[in-house]
C-alpha positions as a Markdown table, in Angstrom:
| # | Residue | x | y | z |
|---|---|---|---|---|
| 1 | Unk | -211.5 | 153.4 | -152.3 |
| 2 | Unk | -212.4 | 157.3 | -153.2 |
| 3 | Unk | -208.7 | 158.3 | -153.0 |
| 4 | Unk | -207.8 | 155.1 | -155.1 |
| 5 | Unk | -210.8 | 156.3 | -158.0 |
| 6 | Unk | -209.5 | 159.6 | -157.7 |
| 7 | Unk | -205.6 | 158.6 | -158.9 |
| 8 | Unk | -206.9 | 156.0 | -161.3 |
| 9 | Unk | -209.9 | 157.7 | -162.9 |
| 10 | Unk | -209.0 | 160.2 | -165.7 |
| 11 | Unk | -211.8 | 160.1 | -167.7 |
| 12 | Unk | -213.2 | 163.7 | -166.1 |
| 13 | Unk | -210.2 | 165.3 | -167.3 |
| 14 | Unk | -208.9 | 166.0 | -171.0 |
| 15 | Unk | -205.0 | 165.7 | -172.1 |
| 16 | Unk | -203.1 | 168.7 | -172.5 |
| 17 | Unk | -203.1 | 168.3 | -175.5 |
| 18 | Unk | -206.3 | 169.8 | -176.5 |
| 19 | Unk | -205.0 | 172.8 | -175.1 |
| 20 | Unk | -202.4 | 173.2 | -177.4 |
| 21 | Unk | -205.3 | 172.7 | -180.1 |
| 22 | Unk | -203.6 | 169.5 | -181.4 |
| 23 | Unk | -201.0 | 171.5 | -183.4 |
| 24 | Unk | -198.7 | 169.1 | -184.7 |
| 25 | Unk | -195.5 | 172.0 | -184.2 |
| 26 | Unk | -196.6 | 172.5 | -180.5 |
| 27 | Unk | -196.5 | 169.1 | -179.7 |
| 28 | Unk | -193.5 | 168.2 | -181.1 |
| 29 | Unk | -192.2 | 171.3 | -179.3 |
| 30 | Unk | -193.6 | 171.0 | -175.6 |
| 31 | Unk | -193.2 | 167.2 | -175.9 |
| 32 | Unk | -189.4 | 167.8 | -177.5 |
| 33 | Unk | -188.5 | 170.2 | -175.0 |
| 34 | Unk | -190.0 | 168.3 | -172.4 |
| 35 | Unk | -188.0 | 165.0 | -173.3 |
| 36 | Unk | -184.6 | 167.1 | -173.7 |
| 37 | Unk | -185.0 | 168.4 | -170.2 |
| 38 | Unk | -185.9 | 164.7 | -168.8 |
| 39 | Unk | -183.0 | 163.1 | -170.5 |
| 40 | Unk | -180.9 | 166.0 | -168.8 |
| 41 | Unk | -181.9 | 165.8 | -165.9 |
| 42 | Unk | -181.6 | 161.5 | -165.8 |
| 43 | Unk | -178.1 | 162.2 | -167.0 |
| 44 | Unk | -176.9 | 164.9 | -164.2 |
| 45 | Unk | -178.0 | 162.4 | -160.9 |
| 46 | Unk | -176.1 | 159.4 | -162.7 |
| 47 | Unk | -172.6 | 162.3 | -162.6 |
| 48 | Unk | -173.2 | 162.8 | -159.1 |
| 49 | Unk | -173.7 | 159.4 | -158.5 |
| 50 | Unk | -170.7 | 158.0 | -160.1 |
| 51 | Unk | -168.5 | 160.9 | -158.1 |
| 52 | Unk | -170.0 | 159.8 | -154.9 |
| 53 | Unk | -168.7 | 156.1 | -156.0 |
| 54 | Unk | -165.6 | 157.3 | -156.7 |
| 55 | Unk | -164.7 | 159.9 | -154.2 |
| 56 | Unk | -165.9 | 158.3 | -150.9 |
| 57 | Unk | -163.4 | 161.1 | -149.2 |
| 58 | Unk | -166.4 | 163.6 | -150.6 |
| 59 | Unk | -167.4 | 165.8 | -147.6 |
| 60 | Unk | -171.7 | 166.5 | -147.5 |
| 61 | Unk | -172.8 | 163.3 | -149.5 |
| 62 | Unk | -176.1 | 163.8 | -148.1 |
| 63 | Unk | -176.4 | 167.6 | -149.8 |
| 64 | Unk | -175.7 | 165.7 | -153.1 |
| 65 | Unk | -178.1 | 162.8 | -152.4 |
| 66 | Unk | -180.8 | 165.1 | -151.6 |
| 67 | Unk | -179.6 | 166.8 | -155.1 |
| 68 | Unk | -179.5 | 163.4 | -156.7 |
| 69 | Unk | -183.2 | 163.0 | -155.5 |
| 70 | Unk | -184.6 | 166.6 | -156.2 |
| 71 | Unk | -183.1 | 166.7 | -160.1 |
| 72 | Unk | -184.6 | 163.4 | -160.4 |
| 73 | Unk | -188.1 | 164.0 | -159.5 |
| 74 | Unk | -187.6 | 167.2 | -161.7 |
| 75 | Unk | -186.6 | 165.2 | -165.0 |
| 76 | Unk | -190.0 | 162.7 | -164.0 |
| 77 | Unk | -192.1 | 165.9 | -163.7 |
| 78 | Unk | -190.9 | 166.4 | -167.6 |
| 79 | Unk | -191.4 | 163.0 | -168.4 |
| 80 | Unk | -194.9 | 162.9 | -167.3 |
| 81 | Unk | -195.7 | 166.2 | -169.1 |
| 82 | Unk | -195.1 | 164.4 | -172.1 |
| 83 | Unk | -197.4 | 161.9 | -170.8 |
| 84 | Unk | -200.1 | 164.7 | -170.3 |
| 85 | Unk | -200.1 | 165.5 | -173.3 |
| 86 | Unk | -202.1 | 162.5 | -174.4 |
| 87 | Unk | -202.8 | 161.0 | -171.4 |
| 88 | Unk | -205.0 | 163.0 | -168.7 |
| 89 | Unk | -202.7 | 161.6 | -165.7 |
| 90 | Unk | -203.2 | 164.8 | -163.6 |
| 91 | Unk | -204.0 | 163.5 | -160.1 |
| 92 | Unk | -200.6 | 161.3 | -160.4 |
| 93 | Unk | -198.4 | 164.7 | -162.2 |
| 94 | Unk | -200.4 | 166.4 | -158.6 |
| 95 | Unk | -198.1 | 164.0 | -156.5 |
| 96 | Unk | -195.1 | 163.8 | -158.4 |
| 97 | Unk | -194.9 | 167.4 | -158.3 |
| 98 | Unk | -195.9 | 167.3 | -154.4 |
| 99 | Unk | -193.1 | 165.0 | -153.8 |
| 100 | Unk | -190.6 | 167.6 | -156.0 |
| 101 | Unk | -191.4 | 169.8 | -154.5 |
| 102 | Unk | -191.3 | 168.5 | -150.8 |
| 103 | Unk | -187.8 | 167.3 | -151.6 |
| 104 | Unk | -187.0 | 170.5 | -153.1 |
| 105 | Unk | -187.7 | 172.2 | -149.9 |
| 106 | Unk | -185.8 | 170.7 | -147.9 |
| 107 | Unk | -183.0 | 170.9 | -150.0 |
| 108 | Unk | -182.9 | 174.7 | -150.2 |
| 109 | Unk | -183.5 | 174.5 | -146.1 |
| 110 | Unk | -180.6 | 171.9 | -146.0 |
| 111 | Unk | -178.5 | 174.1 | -148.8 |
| 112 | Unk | -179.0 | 177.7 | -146.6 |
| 113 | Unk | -177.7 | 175.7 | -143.7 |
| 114 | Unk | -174.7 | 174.4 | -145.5 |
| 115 | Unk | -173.8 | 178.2 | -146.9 |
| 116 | Unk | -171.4 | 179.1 | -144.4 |
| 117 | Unk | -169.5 | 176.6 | -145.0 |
| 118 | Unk | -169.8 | 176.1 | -148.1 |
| 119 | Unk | -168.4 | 180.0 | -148.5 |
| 120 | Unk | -165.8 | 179.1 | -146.1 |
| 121 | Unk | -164.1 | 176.5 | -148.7 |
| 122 | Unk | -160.9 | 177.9 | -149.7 |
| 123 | Unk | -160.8 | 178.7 | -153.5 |
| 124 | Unk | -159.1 | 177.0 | -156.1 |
| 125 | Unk | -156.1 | 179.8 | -156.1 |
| 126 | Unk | -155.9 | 178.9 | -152.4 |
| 127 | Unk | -156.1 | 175.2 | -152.8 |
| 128 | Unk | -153.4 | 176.1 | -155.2 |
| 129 | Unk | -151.6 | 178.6 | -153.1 |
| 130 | Unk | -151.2 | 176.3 | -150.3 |
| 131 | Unk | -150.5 | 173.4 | -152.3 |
| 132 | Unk | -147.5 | 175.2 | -153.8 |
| 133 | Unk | -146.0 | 176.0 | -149.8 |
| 134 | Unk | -146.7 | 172.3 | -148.7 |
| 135 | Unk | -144.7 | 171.4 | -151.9 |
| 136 | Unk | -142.3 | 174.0 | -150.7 |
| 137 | Unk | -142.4 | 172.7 | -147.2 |
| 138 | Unk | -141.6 | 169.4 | -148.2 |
| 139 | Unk | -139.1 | 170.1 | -150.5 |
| 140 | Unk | -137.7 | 172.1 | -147.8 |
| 141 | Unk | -138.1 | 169.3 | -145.3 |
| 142 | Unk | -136.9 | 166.9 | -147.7 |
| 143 | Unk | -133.8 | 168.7 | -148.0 |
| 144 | Unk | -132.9 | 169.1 | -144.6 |
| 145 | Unk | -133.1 | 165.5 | -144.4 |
| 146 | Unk | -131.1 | 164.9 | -146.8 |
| 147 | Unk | -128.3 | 167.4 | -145.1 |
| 148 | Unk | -129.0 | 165.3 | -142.2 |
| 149 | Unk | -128.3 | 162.1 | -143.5 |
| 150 | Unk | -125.3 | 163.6 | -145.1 |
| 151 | Unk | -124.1 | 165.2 | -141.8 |
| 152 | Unk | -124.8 | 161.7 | -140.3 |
| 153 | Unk | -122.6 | 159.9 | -143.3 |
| 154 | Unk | -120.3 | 162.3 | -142.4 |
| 155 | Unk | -119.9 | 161.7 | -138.6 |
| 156 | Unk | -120.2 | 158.3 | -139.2 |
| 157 | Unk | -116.9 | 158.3 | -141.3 |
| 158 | Unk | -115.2 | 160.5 | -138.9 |
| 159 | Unk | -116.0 | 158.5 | -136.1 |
| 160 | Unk | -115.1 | 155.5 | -138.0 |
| 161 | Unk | -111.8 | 157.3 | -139.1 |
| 162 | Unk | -111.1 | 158.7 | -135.4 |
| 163 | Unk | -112.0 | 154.8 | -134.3 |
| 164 | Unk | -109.2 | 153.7 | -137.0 |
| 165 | Unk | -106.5 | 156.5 | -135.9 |
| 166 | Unk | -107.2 | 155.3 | -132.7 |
| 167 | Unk | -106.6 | 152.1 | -133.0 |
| 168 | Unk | -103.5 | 153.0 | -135.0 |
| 169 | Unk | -102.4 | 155.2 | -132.5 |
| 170 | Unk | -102.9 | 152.1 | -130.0 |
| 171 | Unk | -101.2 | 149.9 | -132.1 |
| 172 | Unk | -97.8 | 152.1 | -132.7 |
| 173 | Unk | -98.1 | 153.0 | -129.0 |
| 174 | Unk | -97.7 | 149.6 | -128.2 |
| 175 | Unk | -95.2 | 149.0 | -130.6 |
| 176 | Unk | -93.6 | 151.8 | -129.2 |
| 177 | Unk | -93.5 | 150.9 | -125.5 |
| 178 | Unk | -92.0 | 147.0 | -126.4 |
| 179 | Unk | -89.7 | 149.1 | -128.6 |
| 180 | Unk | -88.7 | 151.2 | -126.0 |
| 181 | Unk | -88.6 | 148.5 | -123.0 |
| 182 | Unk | -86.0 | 146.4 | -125.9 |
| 183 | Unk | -84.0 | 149.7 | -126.4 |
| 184 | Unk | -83.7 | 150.5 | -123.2 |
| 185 | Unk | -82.2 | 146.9 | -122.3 |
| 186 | Unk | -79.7 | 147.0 | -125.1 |
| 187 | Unk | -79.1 | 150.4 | -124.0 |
| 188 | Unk | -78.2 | 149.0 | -120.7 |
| 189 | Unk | -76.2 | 146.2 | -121.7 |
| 190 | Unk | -74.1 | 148.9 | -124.0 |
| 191 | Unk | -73.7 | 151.1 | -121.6 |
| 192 | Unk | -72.5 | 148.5 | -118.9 |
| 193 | Unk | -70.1 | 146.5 | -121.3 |
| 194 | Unk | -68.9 | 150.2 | -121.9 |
| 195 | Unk | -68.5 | 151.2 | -118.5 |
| 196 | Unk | -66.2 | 148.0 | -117.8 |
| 197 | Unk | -64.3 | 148.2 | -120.5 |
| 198 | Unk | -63.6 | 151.3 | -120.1 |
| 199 | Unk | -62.4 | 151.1 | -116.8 |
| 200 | Unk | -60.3 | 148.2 | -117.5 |
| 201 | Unk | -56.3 | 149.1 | -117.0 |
| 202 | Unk | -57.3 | 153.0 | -116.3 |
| 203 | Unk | -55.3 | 154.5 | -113.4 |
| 204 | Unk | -56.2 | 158.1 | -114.3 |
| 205 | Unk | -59.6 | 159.0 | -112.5 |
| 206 | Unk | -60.0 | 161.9 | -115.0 |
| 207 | Unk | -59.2 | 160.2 | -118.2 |
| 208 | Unk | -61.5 | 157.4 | -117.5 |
| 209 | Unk | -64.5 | 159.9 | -116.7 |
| 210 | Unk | -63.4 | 161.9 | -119.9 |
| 211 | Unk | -63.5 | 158.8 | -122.2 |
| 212 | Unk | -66.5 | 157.0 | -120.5 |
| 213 | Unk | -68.8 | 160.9 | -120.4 |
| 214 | Unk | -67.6 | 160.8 | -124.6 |
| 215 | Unk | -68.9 | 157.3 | -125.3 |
| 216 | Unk | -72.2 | 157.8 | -123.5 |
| 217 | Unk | -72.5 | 161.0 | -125.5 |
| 218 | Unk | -72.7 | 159.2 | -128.5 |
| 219 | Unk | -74.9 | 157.1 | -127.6 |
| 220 | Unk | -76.8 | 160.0 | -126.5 |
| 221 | Unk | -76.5 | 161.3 | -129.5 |
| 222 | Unk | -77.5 | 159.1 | -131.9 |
| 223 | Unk | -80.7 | 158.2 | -129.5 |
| 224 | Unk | -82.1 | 161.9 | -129.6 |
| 225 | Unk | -81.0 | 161.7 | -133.8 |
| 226 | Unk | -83.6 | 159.2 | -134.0 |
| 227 | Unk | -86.1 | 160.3 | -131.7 |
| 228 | Unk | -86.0 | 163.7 | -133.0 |
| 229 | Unk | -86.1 | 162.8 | -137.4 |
| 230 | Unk | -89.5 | 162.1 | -138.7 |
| 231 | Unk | -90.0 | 158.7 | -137.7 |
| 232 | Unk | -89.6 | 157.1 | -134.0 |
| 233 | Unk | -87.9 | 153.9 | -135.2 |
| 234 | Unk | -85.3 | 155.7 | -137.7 |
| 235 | Unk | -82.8 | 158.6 | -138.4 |
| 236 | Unk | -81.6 | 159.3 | -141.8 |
| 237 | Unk | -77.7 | 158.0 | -141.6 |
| 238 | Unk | -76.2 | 161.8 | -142.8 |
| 239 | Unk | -78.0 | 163.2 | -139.6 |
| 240 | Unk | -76.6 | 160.6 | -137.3 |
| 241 | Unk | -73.0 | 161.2 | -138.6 |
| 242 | Unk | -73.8 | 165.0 | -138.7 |
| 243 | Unk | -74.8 | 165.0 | -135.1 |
| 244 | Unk | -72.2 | 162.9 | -133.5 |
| 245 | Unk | -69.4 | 164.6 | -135.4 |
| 246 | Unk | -71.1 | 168.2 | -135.2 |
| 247 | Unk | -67.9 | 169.3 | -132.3 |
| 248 | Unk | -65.5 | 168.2 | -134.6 |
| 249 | Unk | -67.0 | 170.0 | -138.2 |
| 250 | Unk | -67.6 | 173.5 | -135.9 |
| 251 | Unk | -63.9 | 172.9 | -134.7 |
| 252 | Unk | -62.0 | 171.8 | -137.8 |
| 253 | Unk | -64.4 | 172.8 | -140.4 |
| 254 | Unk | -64.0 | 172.2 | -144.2 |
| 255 | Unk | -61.1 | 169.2 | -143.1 |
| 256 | Unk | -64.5 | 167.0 | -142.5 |
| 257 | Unk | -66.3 | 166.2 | -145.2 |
| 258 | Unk | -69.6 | 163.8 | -145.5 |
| 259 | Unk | -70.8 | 162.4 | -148.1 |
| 260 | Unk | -73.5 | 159.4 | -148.9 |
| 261 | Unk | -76.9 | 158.5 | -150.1 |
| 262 | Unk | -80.0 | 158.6 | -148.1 |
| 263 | Unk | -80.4 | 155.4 | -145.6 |
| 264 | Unk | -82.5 | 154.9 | -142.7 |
| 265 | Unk | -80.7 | 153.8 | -139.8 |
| 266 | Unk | -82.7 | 152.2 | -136.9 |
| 267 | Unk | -81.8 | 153.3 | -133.3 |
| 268 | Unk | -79.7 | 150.2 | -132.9 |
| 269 | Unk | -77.8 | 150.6 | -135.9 |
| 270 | Unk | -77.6 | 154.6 | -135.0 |
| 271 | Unk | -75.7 | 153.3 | -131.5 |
| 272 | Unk | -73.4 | 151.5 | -132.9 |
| 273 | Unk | -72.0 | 153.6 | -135.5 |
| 274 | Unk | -72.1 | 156.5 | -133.1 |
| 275 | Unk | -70.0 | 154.6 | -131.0 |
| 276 | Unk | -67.6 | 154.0 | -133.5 |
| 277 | Unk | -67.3 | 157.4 | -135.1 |
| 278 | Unk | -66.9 | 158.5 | -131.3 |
| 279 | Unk | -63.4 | 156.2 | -131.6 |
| 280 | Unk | -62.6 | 156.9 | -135.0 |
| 281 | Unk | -62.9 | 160.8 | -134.2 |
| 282 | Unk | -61.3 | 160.9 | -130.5 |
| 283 | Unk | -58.3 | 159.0 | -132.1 |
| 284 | Unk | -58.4 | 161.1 | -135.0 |
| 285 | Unk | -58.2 | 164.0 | -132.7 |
| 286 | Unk | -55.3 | 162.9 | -130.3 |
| 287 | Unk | -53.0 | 160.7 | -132.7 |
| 288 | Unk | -54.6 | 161.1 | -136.4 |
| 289 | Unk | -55.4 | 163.8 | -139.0 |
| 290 | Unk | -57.2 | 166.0 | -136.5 |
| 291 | Unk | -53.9 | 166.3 | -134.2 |
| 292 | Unk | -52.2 | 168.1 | -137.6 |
| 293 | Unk | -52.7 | 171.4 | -139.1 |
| 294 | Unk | -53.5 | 169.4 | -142.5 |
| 295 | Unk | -54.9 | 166.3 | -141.9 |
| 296 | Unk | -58.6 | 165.9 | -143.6 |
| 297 | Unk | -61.2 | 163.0 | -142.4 |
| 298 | Unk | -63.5 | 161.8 | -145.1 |
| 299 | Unk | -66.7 | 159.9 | -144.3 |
| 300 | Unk | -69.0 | 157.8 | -146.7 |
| 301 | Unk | -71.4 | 155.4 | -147.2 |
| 302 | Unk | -73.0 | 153.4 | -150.4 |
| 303 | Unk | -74.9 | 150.3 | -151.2 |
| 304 | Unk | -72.5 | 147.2 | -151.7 |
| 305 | Unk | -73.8 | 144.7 | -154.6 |
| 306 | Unk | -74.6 | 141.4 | -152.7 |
| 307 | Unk | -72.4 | 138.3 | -152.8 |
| 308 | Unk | -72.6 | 135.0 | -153.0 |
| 309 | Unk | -76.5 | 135.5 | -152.7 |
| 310 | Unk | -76.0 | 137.7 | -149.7 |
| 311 | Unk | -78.5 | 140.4 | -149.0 |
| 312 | Unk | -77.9 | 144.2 | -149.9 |
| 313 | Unk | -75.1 | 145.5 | -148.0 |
| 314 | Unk | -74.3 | 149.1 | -146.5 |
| 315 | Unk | -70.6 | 150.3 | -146.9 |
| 316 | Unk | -69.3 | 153.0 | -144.5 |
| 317 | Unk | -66.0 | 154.0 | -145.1 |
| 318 | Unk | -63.6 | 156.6 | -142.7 |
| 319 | Unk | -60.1 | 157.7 | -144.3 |
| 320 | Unk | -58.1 | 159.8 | -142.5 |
| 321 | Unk | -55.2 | 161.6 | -145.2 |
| 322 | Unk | -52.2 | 163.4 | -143.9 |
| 323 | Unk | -49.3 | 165.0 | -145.6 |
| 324 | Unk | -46.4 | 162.6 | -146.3 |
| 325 | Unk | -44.2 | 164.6 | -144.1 |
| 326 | Unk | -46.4 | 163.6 | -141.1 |
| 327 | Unk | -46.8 | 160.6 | -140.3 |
| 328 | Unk | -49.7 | 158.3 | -138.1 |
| 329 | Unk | -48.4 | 157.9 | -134.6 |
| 330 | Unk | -48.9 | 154.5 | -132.7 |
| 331 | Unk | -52.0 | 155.2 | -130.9 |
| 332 | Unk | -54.0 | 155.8 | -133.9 |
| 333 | Unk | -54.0 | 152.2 | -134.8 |
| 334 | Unk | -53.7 | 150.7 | -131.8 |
| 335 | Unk | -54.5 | 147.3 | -131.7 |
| 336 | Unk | -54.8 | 146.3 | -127.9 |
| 337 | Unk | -57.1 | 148.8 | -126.5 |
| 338 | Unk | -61.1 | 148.4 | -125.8 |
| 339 | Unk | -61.3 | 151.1 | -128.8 |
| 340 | Unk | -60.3 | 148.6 | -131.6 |
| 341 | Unk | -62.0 | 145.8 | -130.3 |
| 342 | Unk | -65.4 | 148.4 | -130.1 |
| 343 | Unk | -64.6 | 149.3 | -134.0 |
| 344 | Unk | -63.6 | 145.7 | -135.2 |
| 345 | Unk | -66.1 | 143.0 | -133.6 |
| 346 | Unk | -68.6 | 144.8 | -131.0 |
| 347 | Unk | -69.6 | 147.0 | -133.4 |
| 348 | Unk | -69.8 | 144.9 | -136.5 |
| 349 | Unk | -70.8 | 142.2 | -134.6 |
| 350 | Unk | -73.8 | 143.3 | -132.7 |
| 351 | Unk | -74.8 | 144.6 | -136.9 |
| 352 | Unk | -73.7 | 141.5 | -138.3 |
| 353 | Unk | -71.8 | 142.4 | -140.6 |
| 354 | Unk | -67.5 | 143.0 | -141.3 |
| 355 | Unk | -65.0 | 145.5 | -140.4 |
| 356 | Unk | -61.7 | 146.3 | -141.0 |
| 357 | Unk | -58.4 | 149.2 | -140.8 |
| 358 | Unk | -55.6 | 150.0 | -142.5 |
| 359 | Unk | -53.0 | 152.4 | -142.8 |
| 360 | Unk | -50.5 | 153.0 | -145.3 |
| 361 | Unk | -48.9 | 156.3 | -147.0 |
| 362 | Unk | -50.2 | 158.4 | -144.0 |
| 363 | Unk | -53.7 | 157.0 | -144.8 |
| 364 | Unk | -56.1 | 155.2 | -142.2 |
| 365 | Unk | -59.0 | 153.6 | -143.6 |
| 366 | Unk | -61.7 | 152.3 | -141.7 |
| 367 | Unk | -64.4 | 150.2 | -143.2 |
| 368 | Unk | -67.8 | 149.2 | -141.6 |
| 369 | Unk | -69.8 | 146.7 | -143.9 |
| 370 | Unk | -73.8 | 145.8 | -142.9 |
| 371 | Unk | -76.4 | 144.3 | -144.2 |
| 372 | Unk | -79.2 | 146.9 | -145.0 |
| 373 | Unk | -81.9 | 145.0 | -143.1 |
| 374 | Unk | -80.0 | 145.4 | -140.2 |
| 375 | Unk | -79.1 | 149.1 | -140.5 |
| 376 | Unk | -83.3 | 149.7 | -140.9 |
| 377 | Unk | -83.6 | 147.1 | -138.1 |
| 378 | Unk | -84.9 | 144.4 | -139.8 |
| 379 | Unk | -82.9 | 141.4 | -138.8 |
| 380 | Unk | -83.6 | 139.3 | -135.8 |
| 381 | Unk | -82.9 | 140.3 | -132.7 |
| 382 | Unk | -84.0 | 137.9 | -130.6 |
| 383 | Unk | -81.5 | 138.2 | -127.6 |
| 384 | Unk | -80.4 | 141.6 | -128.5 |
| 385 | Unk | -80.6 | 142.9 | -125.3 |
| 386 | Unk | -77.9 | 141.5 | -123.7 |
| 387 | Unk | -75.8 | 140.8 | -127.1 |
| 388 | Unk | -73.0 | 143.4 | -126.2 |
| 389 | Unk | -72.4 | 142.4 | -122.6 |
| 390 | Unk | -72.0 | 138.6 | -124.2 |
| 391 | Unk | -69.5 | 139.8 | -126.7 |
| 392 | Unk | -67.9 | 141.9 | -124.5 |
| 393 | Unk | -67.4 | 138.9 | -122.2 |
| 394 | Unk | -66.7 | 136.1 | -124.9 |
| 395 | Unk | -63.8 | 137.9 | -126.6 |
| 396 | Unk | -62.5 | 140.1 | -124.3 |
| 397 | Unk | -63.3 | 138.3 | -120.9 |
| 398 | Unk | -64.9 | 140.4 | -118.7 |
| 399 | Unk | -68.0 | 139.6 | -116.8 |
């Protein structure tokens, strides 16, 4: 009950006022200045307070509380000054202060605790400073990453482009065994209907090796034309002629001439007109221009216009000229022998197409019409592989 008269009794006591004489101008002033200062210091808590609400992150919220607290009971001290003015409230302005002042102390004991590490914050220039490098670091990761996805696009298309070669590579290999295993068979049945044929009626051991060595030659020949040009299913047609007649243009020279357009020639078609400018030239050679000192052998080709709805058509032409004084001896046109029936229905016949020879006025002509699609291999050739031993032994009966 003493303690309670003792905060609630003011009548012993006189307001501050009376020390200050009553002067209107020091009133307003220590009550103003007191006011100002409250107001301040009711506004600076409610700051802290609404960054504490905003930046729950904050490191040391209990420093600012115990801020918070100790400005607080600072601005009250003010206010009750202005109180005490008037008012004798001293024992209650002895406890408020009391309480400041407590929370006050343990602030500053809380604060020198906190100094080393609040010295050890980095500055704002550092915070700045090693901002900038983590920007710089992630720039710098950020483009690495992006070479790496690059690099990664990258190997992704070239393994998806290897993958694709690949399976092109695959793809033309296979086409290129069945191609070979279907060469090799017509090959075979060429070469056999070849062999027979060209043993039929020879008595002469050495002139049937010498004539049967000349016709696989060409064959031989015209193969390694078309495996050796750019592509493995074709030979342009100049280098075909060019390599099966390259003896005779080194021996005879400018009296060969060759003339004709570009054509791809498969390796079937490449055969089959080796074979028969391997007859045209051999006869040439022993009964025809080449057996004269001024015979001249002209070889051609062009594109026939289609008839009757027909497909394109290749014309290859041979003329053989002599001199009027010389005439063509028997054996160039012979008519019986396995070479004519080669030049005027194996040949054309395996490359469906037409051929036919003529002399007159010391001029042989031979002409070898195609169609185009079967000079590129194009046509069907279902059966092919056994098409010269069948025409050998439908027309010319042997087995």
């Amino acid at each position: 009950m003493v303690v309670l008269q003792m905060l609630t009794d003011f009548s012993p006591y006189m307001p501050h006022g009376m020390c200050l004489l009553w002067e209107p101008w020091l009133l307003l002033l220590w009550g103003g200045s007191d006011l100002l200062i409250f107001i301040s210091y009711f506004l600076i808590p409610l700051a802290l307070l609404k960054v504490l609400s905003q930046r729950p992150d904050l490191n040391h919220r209990r420093l600012v509380l115990l801020f918070v607290s100790f400005i607080a009971l600072c601005g009250l001290t003010h206010a009750v000054s202005i109180v005490t003015l008037w008012y004798p409230i001293y024992p209650l302005q002895g406890f408020l202060k009391l309480a400041t002042g407590l929370v006050s102390a343990v602030t500053a004991i809380v604060l020198f605790r906190l100094v080393p590490r609040l010295v050890s914050i980095p500055t704002p220039s550092k915070l700045q400073e090693a901002n900038e490098r983590l920007q710089q670091e992630i720039a710098s990761h950020e483009a690495t990453l992006a070479k790496l996805r690059l690099a990664q696009q990258n190997l992704e298309a070239e393994v998806e482009e290897r993958t694709a070669d690949l399976s092109r590579a695959n793809a033309k290999l296979a086409v290129t065994t069945r191609e070979a295993v279907h060469r090799s068979r017509n090959l075979i049945a060429v070469v056999s209907s070849i062999a027979r044929q060209s043993a039929r009626h020879q008595t002469d051991t050495e002139s049937f090796i010498d004539t049967l060595v000349g016709r696989f030659n060409s064959l031989a020949n015209a193969t390694a034309t078309v495996i050796e040009g750019d592509s493995n299913a074709a030979a342009d047609l100049r280098a075909v002629v060019r390599r099966q007649l390259e003896p005779v243009e080194l021996t005879y020279g400018d009296r060969v001439h060759v003339s004709g357009p570009p054509i791809d020639a498969g390796s079937e078609a490449a055969q089959q007109i080796s074979l028969a400018l391997h007859e045209l030239a051999t006869n040439s050679q022993k009964y025809g221009a080449l057996s004269t000192d001024a015979g001249t052998i002209r070889i051609s080709w062009e594109k026939a216009e289609p008839s009757d709805g027909n497909e394109d058509q290749l014309m290859i032409r041979w003329r053989e000229d002599l001199p009027k004084t010389v005439g063509l001896s028997h054996g160039a046109v012979e008519k019986g022998g396995f070479g004519s029936r080669l030049l005027l229905h194996i040949v054309p016949t395996i490359l469906q197409g037409r051929a036919r020879r003529s002399m007159a006025d010391g001029t042989l002509s031979y002409e070898l019409t195609v169609p185009l699609a079967a000079m590129a291999g194009g046509m069907n050739r279902k059966g092919d592989a056994s098409l010269a031993a069948r025409i050998a032994g439908r027309d010319f009966g042997v087995a």
